[in-house]
Gaussian input, Z-matrix of N, CA and C with variables (Angstrom, degrees):
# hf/3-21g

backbone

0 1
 N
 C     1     B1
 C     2     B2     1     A1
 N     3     B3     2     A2     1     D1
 C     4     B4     3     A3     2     D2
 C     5     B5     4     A4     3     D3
 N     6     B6     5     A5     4     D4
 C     7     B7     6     A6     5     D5
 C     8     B8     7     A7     6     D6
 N     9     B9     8     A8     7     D7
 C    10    B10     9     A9     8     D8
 C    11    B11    10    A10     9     D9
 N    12    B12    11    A11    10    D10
 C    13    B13    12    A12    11    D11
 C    14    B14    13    A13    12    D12
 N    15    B15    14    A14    13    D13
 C    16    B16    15    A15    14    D14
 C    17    B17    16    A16    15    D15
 N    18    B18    17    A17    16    D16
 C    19    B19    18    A18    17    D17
 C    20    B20    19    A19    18    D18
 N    21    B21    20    A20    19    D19
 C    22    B22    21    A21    20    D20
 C    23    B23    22    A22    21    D21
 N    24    B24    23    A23    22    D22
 C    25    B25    24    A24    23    D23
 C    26    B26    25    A25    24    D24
 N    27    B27    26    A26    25    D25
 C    28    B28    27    A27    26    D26
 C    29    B29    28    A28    27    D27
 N    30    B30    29    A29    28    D28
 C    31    B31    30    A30    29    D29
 C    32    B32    31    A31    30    D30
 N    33    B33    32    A32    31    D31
 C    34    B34    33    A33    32    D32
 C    35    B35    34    A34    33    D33
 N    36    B36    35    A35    34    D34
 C    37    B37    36    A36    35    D35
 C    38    B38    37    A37    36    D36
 N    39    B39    38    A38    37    D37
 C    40    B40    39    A39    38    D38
 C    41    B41    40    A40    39    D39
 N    42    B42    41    A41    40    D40
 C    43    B43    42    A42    41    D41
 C    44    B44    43    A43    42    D42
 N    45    B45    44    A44    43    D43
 C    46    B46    45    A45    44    D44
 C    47    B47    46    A46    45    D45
 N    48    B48    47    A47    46    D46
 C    49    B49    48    A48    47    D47
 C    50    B50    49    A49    48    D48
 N    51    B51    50    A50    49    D49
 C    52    B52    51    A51    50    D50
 C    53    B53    52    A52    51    D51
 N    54    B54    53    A53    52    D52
 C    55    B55    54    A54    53    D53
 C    56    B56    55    A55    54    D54
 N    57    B57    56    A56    55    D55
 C    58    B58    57    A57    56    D56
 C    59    B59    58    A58    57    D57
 N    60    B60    59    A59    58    D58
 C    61    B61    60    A60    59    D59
 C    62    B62    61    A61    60    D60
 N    63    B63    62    A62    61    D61
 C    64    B64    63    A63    62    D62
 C    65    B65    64    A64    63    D63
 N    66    B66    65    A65    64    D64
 C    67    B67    66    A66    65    D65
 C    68    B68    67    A67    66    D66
 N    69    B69    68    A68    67    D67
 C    70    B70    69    A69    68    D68
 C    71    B71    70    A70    69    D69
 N    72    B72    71    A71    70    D70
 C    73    B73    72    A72    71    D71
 C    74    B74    73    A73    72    D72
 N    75    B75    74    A74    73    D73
 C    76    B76    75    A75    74    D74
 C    77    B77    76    A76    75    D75
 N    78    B78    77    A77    76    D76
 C    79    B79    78    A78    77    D77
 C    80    B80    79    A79    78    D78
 N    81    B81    80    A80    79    D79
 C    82    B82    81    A81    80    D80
 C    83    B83    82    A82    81    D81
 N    84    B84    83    A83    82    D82
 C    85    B85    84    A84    83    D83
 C    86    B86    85    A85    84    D84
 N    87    B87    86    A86    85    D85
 C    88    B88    87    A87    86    D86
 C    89    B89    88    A88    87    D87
 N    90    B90    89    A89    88    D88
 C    91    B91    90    A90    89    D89
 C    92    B92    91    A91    90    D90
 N    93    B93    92    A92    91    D91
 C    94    B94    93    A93    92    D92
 C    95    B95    94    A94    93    D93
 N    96    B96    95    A95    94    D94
 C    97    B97    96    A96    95    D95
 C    98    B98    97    A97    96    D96
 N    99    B99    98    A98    97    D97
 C   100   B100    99    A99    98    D98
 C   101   B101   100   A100    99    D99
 N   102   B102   101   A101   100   D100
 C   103   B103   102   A102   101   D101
 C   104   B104   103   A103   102   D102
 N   105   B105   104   A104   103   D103
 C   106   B106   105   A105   104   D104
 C   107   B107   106   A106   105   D105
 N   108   B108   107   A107   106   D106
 C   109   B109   108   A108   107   D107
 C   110   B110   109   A109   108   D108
 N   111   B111   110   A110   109   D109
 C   112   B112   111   A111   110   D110
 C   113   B113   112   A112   111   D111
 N   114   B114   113   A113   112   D112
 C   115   B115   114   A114   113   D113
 C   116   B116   115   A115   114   D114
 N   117   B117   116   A116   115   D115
 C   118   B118   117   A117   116   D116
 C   119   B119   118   A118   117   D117
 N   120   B120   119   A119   118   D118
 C   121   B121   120   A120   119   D119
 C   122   B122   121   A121   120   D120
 N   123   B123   122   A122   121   D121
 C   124   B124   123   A123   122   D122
 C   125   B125   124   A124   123   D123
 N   126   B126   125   A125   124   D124
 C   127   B127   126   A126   125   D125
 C   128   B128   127   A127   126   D126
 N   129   B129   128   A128   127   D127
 C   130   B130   129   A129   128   D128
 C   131   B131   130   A130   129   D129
 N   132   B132   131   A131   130   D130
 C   133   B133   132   A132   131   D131
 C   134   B134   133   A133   132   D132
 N   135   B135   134   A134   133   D133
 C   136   B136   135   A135   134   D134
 C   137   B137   136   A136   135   D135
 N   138   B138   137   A137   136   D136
 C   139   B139   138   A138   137   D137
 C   140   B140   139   A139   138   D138
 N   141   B141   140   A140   139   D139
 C   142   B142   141   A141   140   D140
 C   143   B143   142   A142   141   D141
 N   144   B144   143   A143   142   D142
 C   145   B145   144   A144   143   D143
 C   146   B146   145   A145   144   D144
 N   147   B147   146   A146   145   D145
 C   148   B148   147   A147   146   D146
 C   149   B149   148   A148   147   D147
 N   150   B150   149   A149   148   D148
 C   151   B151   150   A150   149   D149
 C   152   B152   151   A151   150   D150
 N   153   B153   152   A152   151   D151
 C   154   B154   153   A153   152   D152
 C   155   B155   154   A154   153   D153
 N   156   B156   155   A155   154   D154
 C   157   B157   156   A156   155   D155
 C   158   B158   157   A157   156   D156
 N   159   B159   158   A158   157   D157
 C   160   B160   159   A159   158   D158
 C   161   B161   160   A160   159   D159
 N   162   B162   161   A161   160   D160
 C   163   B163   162   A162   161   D161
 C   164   B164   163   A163   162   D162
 N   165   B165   164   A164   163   D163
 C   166   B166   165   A165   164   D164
 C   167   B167   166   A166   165   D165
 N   168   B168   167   A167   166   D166
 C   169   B169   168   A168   167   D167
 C   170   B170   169   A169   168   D168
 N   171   B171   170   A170   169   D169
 C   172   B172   171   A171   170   D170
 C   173   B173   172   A172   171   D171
 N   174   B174   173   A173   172   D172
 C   175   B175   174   A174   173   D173
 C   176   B176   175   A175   174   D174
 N   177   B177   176   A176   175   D175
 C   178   B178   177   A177   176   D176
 C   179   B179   178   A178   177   D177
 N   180   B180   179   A179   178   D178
 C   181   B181   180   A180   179   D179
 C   182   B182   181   A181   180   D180
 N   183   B183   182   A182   181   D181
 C   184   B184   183   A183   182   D182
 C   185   B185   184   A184   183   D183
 N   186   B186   185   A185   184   D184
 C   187   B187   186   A186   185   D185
 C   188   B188   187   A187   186   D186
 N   189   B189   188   A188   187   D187
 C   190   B190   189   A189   188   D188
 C   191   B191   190   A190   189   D189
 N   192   B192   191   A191   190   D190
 C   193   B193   192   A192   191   D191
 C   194   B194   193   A193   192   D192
 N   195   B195   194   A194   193   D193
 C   196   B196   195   A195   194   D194
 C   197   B197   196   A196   195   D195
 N   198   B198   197   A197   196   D196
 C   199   B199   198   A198   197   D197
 C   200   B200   199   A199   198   D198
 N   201   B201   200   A200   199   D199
 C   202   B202   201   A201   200   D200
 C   203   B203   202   A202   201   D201
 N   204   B204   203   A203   202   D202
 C   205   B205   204   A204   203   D203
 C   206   B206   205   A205   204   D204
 N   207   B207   206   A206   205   D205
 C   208   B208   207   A207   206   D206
 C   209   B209   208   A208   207   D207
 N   210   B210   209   A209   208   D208
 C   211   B211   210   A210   209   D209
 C   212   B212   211   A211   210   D210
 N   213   B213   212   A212   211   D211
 C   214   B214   213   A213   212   D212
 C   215   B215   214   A214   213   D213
 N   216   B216   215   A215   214   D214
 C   217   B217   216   A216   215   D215
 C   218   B218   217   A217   216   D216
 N   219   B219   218   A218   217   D217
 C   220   B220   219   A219   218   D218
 C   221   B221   220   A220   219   D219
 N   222   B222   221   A221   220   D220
 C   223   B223   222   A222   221   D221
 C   224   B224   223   A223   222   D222
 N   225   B225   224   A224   223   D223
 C   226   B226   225   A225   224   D224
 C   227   B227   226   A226   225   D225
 N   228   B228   227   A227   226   D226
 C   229   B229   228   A228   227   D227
 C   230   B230   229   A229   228   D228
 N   231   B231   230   A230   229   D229
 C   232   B232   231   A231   230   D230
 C   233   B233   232   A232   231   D231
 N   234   B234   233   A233   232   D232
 C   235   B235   234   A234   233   D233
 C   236   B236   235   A235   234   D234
 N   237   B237   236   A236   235   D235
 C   238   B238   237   A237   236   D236
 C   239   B239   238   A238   237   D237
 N   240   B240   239   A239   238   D238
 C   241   B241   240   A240   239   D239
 C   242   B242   241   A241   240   D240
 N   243   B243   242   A242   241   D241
 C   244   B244   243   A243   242   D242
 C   245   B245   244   A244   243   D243
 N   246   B246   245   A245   244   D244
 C   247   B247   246   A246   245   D245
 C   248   B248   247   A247   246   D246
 N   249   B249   248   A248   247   D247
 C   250   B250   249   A249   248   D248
 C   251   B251   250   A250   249   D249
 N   252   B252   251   A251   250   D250
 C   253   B253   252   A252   251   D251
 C   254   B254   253   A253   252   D252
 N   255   B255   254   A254   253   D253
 C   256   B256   255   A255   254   D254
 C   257   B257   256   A256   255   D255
 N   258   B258   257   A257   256   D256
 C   259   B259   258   A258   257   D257
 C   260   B260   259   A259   258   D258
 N   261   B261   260   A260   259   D259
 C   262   B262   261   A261   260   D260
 C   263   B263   262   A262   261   D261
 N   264   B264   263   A263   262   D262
 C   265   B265   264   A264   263   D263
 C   266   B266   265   A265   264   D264
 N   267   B267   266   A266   265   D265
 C   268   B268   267   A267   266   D266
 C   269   B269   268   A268   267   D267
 N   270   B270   269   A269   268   D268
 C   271   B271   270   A270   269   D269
 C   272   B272   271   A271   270   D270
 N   273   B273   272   A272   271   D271
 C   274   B274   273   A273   272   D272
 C   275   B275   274   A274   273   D273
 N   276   B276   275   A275   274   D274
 C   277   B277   276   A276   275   D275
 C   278   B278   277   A277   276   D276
 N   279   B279   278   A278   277   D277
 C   280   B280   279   A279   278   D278
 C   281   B281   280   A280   279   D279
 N   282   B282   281   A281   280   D280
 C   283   B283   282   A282   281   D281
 C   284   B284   283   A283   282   D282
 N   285   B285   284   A284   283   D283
 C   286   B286   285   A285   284   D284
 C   287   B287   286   A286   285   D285
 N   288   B288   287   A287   286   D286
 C   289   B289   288   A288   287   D287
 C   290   B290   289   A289   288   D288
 N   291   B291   290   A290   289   D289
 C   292   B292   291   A291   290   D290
 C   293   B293   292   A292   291   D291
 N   294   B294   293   A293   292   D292
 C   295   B295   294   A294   293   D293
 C   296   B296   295   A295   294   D294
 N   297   B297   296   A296   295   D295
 C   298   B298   297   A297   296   D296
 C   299   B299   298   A298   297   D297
 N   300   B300   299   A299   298   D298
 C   301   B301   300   A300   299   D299
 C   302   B302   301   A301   300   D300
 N   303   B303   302   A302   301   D301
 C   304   B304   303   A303   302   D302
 C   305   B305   304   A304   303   D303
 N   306   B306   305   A305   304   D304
 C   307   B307   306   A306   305   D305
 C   308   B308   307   A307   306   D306

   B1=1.4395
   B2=1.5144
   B3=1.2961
   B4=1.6449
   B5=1.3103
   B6=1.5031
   B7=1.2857
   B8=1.7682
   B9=1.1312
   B10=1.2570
   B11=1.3097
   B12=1.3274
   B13=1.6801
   B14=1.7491
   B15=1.3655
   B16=1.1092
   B17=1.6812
   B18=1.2995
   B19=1.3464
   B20=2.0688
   B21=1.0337
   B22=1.7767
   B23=1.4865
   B24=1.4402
   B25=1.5947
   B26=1.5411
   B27=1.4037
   B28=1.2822
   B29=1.3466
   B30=1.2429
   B31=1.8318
   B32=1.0301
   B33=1.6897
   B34=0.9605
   B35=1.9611
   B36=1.2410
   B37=1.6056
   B38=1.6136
   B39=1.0662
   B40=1.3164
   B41=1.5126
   B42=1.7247
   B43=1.7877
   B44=1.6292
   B45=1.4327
   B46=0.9647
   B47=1.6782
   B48=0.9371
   B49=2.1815
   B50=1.2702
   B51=0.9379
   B52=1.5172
   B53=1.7432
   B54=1.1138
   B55=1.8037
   B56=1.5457
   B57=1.2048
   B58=1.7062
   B59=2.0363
   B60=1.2396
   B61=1.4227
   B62=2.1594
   B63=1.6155
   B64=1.5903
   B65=1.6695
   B66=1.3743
   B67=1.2602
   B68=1.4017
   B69=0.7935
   B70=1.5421
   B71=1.9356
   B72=1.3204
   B73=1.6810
   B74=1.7723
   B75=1.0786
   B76=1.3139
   B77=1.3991
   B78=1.5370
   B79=1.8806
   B80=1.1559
   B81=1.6514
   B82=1.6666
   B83=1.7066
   B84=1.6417
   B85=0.8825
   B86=1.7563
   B87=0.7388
   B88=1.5584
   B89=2.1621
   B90=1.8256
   B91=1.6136
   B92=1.3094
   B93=1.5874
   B94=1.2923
   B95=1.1426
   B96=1.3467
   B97=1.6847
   B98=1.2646
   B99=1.6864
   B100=1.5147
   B101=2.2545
   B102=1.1525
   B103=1.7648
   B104=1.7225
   B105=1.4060
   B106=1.4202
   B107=1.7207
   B108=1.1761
   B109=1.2734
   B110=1.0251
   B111=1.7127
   B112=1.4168
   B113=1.6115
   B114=1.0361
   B115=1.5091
   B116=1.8534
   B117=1.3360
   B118=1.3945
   B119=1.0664
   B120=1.6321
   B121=1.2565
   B122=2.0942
   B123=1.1489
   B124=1.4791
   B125=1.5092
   B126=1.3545
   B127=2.2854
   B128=2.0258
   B129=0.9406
   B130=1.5784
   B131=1.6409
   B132=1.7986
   B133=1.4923
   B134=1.7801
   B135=1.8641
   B136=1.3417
   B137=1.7715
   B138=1.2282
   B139=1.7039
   B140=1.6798
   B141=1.7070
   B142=1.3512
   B143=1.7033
   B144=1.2652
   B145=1.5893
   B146=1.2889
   B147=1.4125
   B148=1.5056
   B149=1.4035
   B150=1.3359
   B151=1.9316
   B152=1.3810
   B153=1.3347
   B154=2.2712
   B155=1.5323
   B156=1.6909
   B157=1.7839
   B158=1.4704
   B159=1.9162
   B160=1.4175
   B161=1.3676
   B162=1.5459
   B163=0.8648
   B164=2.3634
   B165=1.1000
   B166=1.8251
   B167=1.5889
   B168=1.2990
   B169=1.6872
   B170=1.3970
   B171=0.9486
   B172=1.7228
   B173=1.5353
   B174=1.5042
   B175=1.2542
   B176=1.1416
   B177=1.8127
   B178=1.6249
   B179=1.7043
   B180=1.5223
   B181=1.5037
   B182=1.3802
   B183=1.7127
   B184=1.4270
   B185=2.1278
   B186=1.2397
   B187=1.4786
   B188=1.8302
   B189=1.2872
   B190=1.7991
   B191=0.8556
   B192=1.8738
   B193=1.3272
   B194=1.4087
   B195=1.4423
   B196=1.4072
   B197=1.6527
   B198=1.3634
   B199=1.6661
   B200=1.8637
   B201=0.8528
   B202=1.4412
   B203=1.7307
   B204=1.1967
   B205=1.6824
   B206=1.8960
   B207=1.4211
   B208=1.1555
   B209=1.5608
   B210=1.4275
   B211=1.9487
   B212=1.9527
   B213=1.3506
   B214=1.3017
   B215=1.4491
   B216=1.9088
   B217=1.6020
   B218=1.6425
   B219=1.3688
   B220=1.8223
   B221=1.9072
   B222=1.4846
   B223=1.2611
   B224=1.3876
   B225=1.5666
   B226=1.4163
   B227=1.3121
   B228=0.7794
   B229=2.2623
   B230=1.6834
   B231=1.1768
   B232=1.5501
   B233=1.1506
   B234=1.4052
   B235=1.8065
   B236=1.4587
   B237=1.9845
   B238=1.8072
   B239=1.6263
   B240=1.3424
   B241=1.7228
   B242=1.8656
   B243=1.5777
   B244=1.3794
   B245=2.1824
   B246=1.2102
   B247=1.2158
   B248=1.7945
   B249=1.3488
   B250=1.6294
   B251=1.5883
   B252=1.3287
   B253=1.4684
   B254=1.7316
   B255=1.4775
   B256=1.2514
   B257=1.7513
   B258=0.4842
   B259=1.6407
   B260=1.4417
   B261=1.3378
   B262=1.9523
   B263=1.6769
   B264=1.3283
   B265=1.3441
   B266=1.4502
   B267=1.3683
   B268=1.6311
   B269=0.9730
   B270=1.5662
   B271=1.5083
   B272=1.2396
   B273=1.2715
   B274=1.6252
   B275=1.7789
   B276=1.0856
   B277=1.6695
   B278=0.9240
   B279=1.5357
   B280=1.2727
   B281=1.5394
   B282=1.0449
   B283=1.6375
   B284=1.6761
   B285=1.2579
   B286=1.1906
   B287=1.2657
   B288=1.9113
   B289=1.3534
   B290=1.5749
   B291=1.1864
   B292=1.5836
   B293=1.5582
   B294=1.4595
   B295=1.2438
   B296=1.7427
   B297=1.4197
   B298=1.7498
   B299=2.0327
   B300=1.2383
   B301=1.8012
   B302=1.0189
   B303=1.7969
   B304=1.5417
   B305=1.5141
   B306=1.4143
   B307=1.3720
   B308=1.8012
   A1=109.75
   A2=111.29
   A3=115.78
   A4=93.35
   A5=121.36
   A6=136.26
   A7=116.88
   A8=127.06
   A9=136.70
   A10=109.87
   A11=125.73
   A12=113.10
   A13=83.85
   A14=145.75
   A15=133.31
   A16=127.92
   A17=114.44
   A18=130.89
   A19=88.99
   A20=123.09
   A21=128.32
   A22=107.87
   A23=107.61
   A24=108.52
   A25=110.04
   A26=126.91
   A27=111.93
   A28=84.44
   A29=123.07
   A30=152.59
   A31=67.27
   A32=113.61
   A33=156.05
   A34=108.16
   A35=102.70
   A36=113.35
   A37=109.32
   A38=120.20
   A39=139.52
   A40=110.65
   A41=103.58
   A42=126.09
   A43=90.76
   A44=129.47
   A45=135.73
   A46=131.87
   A47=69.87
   A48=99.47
   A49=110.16
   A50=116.76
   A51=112.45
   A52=102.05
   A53=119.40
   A54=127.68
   A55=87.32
   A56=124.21
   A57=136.52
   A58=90.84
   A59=103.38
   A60=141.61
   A61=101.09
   A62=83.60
   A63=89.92
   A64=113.95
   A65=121.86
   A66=127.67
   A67=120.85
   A68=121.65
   A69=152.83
   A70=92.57
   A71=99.00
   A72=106.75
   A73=111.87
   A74=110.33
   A75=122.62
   A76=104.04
   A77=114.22
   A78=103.86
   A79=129.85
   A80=105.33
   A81=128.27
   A82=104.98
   A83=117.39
   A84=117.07
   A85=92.54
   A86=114.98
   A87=122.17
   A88=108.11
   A89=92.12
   A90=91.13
   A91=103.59
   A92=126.16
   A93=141.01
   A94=107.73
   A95=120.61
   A96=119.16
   A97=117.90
   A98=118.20
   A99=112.61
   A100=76.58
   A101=107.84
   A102=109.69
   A103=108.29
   A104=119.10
   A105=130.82
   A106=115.93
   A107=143.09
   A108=128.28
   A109=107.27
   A110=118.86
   A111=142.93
   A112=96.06
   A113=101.08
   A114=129.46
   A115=101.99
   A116=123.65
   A117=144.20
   A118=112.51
   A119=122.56
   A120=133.11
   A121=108.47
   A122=102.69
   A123=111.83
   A124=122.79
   A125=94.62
   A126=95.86
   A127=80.23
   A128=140.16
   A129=145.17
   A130=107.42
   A131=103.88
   A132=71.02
   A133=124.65
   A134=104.58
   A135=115.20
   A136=93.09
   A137=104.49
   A138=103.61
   A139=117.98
   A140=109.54
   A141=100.81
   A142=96.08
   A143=117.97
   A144=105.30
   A145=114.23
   A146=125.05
   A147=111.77
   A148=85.36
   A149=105.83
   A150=103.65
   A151=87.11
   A152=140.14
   A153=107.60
   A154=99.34
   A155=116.19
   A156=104.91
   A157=113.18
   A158=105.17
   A159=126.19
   A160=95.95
   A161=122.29
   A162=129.87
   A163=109.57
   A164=75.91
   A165=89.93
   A166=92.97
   A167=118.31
   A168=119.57
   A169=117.54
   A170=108.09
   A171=106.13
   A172=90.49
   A173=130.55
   A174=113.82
   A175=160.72
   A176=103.81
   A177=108.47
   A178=110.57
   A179=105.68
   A180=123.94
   A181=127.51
   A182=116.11
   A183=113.09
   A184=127.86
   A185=66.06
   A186=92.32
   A187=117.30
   A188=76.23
   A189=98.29
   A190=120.79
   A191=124.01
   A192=130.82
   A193=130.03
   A194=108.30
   A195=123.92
   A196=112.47
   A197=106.44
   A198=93.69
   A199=99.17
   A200=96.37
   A201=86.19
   A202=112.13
   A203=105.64
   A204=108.97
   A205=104.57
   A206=115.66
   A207=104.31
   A208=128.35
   A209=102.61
   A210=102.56
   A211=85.87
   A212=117.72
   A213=110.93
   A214=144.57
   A215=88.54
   A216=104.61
   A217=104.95
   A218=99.58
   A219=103.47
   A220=113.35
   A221=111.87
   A222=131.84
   A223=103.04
   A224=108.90
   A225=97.44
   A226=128.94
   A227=118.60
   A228=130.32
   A229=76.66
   A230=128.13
   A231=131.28
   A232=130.84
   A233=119.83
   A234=151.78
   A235=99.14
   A236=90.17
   A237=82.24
   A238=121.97
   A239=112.17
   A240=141.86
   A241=89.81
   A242=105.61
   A243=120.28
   A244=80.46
   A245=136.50
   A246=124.58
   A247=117.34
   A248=120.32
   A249=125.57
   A250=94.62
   A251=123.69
   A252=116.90
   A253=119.68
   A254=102.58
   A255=99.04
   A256=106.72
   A257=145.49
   A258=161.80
   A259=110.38
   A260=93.46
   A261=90.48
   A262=98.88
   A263=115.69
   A264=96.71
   A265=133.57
   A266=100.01
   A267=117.86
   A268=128.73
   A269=104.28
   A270=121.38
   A271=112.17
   A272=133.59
   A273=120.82
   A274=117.42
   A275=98.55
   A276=103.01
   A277=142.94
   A278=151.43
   A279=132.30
   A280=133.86
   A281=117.75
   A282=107.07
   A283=114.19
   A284=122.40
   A285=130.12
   A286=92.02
   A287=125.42
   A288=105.10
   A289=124.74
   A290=109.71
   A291=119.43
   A292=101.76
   A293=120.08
   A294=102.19
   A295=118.10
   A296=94.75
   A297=83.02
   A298=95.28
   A299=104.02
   A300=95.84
   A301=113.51
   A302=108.54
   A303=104.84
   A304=95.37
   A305=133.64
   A306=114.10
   A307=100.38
   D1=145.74
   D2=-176.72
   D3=-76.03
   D4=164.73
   D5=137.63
   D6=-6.92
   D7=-76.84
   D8=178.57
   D9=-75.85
   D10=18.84
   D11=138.84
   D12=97.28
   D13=0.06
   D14=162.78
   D15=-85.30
   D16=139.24
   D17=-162.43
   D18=-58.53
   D19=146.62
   D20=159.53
   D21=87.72
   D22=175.87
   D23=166.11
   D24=-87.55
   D25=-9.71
   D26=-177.07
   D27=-130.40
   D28=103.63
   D29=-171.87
   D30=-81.94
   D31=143.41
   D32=145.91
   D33=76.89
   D34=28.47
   D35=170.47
   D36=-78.77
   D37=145.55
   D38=-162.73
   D39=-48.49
   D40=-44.77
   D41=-170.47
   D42=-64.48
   D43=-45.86
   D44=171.64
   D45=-33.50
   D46=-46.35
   D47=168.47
   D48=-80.14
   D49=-28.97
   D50=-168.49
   D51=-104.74
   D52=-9.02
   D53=174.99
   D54=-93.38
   D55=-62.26
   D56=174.85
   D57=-15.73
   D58=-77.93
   D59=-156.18
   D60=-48.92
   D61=-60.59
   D62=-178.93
   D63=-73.42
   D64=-24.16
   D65=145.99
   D66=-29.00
   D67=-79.36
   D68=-155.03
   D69=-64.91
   D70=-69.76
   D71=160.84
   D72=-31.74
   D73=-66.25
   D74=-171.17
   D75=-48.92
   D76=-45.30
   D77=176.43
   D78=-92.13
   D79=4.46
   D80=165.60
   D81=-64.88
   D82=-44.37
   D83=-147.91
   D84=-106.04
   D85=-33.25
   D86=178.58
   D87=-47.99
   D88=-33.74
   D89=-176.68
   D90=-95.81
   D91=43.03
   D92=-165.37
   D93=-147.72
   D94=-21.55
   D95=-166.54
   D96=-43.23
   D97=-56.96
   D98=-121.54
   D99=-91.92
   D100=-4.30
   D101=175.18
   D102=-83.05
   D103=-29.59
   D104=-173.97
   D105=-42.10
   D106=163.60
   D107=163.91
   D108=-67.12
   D109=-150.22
   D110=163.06
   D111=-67.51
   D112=-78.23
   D113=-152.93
   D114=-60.10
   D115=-26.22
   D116=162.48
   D117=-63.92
   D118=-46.97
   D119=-173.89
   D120=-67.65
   D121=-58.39
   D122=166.60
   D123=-53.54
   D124=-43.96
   D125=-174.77
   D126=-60.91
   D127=-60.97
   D128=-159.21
   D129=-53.53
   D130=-56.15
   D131=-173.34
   D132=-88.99
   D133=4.35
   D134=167.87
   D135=-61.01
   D136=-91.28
   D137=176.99
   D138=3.62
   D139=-48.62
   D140=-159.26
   D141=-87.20
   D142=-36.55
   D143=174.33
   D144=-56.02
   D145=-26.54
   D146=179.71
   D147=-63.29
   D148=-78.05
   D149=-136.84
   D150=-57.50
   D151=-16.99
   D152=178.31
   D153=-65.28
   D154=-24.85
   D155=-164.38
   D156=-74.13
   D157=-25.97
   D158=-172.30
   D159=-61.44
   D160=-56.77
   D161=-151.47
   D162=-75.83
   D163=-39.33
   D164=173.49
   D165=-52.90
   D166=-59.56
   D167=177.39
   D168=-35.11
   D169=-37.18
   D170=-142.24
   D171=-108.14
   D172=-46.41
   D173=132.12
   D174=-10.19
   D175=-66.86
   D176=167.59
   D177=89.80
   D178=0.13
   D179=174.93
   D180=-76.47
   D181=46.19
   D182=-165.85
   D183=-39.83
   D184=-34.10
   D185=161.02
   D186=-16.08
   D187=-69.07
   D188=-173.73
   D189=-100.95
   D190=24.52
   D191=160.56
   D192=-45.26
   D193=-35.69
   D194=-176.31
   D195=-60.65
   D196=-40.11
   D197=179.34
   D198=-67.06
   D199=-68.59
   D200=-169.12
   D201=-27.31
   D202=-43.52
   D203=-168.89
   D204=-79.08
   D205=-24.03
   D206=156.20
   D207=-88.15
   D208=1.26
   D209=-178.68
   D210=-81.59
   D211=-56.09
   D212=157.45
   D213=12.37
   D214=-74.44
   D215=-176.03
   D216=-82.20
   D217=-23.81
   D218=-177.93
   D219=-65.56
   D220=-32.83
   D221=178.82
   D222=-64.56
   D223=-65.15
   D224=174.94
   D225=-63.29
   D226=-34.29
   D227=-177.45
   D228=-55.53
   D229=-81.15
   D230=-162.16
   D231=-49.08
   D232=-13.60
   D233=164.63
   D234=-66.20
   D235=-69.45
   D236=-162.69
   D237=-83.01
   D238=7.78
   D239=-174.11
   D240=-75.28
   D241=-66.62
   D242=-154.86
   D243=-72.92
   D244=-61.62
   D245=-168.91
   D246=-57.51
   D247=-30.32
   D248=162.43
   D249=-59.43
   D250=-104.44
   D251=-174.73
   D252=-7.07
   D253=-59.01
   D254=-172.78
   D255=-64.47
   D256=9.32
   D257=-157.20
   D258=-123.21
   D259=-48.35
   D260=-173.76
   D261=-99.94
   D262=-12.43
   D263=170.19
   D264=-113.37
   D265=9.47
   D266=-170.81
   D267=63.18
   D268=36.69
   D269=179.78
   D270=-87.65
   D271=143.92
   D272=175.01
   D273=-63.75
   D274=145.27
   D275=173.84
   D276=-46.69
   D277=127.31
   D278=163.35
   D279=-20.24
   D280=100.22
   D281=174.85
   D282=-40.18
   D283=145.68
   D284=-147.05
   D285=-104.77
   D286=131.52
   D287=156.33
   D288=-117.31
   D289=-143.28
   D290=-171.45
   D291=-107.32
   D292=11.25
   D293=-177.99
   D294=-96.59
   D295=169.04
   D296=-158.38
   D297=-146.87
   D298=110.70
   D299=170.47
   D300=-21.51
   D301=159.63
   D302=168.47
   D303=-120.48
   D304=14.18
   D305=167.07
   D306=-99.32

C-alpha cells in the first residue's frame, strides 16, 4: 500500500480499480456460496487465488504469498474432490476451466 492508504505504486491506476472491483465481487459472491452450484463453487475459489496473487502483485508484499498459494491448493483439493465424487456417483463433471496455478 502507498503512503495514502492506496492499493499499488501508482494509487489510483486504473488496474487498481479493476483488482478494487474483482475484490469487492469476490465478497459479493462469497455471501452467496453455500447456494452456488458445483461448478460456481470452483470458478469462485479459482477466482479468489487469482485476485489474492493479483493482489500480492500490486502490493509487492511477498510476505503474504502463501495465502494466495494456499487459497490455490484449496481450489485444487476442491476441483479434484468435486471430479472423484462426480466419478463415483455418476454425477456429471465439473465444467473445465482456463485456470492455471501460478507456482
Amino acid at each position: 500500500m502507498t503512503a495514502n492508504g492506496k492499493i499499488g505504486k501508482g494509487a489510483g491506476h486504473p488496474a487498481d480499480a479493476v483488482l478494487v472491483a474483482e475484490l469487492v465481487g469476490l465478497l459479493g459472491d462469497a455471501e452467496n456460496y453455500i447456494a452456488l452450484s458445483t461448478d460456481e463453487r470452483l470458478r469462485y475459489l479459482e477466482r479468489r487465488a487469482e485476485s489474492l496473487h493479483r493482489l500480492v502483485d500490486a502490493l509487492g508484499d511477498e510476505a503474504s504469498r502463501y495465502l494466495a498459494s494456499d487459497a490455490e491448493d484449496r481450489a485444487e483439493q476442491a476441483r479434484n474432490g468435486a471430479e472423484v465424487l462426480a466419478q463415483e456417483c455418476g454425477a456429471p463433471r465439473p465444467v473445465p476451466t482456463k485456470w492455471v496455478r501460478r507456482r
